[in-house]
C-alpha positions in Angstrom: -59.4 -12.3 79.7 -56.1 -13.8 80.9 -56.6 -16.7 83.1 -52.6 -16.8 83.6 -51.4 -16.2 86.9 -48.3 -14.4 85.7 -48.6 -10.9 84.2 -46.1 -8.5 83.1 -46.6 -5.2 83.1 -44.1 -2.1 83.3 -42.6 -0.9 86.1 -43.0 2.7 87.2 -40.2 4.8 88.8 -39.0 2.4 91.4 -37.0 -0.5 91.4 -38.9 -3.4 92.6 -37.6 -6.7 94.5 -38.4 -10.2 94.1 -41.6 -11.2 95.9 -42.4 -7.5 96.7 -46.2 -6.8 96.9 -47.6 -4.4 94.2 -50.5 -2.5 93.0 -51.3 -0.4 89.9 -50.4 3.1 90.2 -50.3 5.7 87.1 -47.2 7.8 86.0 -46.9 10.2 83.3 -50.6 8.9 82.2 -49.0 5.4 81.9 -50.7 2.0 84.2 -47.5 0.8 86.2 -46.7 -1.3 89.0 -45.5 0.6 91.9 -44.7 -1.1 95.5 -47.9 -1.7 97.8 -48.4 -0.1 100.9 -50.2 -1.5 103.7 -53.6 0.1 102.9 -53.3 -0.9 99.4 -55.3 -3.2 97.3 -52.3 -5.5 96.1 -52.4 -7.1 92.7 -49.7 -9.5 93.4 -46.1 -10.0 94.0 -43.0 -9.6 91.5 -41.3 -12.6 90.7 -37.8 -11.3 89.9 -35.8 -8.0 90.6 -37.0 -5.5 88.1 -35.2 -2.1 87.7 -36.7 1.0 87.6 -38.9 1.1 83.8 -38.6 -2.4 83.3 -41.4 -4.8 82.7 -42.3 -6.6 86.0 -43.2 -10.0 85.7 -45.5 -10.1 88.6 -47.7 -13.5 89.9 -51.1 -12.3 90.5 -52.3 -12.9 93.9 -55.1 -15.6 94.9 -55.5 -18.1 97.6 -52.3 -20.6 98.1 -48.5 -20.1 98.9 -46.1 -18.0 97.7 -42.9 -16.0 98.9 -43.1 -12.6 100.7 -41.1 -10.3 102.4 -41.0 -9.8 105.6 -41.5 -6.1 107.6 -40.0 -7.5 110.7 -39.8 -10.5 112.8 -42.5 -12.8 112.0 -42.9 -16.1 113.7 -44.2 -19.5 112.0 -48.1 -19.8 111.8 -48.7 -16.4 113.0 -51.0 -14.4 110.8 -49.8 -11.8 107.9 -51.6 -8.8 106.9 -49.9 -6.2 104.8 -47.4 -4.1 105.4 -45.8 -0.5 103.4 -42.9 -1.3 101.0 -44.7 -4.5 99.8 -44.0 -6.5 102.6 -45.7 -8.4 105.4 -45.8 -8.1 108.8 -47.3 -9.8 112.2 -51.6 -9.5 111.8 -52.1 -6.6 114.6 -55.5 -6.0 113.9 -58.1 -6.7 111.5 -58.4 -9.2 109.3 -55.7 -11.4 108.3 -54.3 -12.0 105.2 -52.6 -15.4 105.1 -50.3 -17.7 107.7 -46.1 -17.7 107.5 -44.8 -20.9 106.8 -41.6 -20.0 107.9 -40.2 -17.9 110.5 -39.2 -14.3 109.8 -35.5 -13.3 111.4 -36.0 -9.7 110.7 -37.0 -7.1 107.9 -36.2 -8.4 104.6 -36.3 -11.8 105.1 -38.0 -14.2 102.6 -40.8 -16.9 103.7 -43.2 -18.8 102.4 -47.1 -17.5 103.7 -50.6 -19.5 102.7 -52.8 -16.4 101.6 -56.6 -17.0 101.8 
């Protein structure tokens, strides 16, 4: 068992950004790590810009703070849930997934969220 929270693991066909959510997918009968949509079970987030085939060094997710990126506007202490492209966005329904820290100006902005 690894009781890091950092794993690295290879990337699939698509470049993936810093603090981008992911989840295992399989290409050409290989386990990757492919960019999270918002109905799937995330694994964590990449810590650094990987290119496509790399090795993505990605921080597994569990309870406490750590970057994300934004989906759209997001304002401090709303509630998060996930979004497609490994992002977050405003909770709209459901249950939520953590609380932004910061403020979100637009799509592709970077905050801090508390995930439970």
């Amino acid at each position: 068992m690894n009781a890091n929270n950092v794993i690295s693991i290879k990337n699939g066909g698509t470049a993936l950004s810093a603090f981008q959510r992911v989840k295992l997918g399989v290409e050409s009968s290989a386990v990757v790590a492919q960019p999270a949509d918002a109905a799937d079970a995330s694994i964590g987030s990449v810590l650094q810009d990987t290119a496509a085939g790399g090795i993505a060094d990605i921080l597994r997710t569990s309870a406490g703070s750590h970057y994300a990126i934004a989906a759209g506007e997001i304002a401090a202490g709303a509630e998060v849930e996930a979004a497609d492209g490994g992002r977050v966005a405003t909770k709209a329904q459901g249950a939520a997934k953590g609380v932004a820290l910061q403020a979100a100006s637009g799509a592709g902005a970077i905050i801090r969220v508390v995930y439970f």
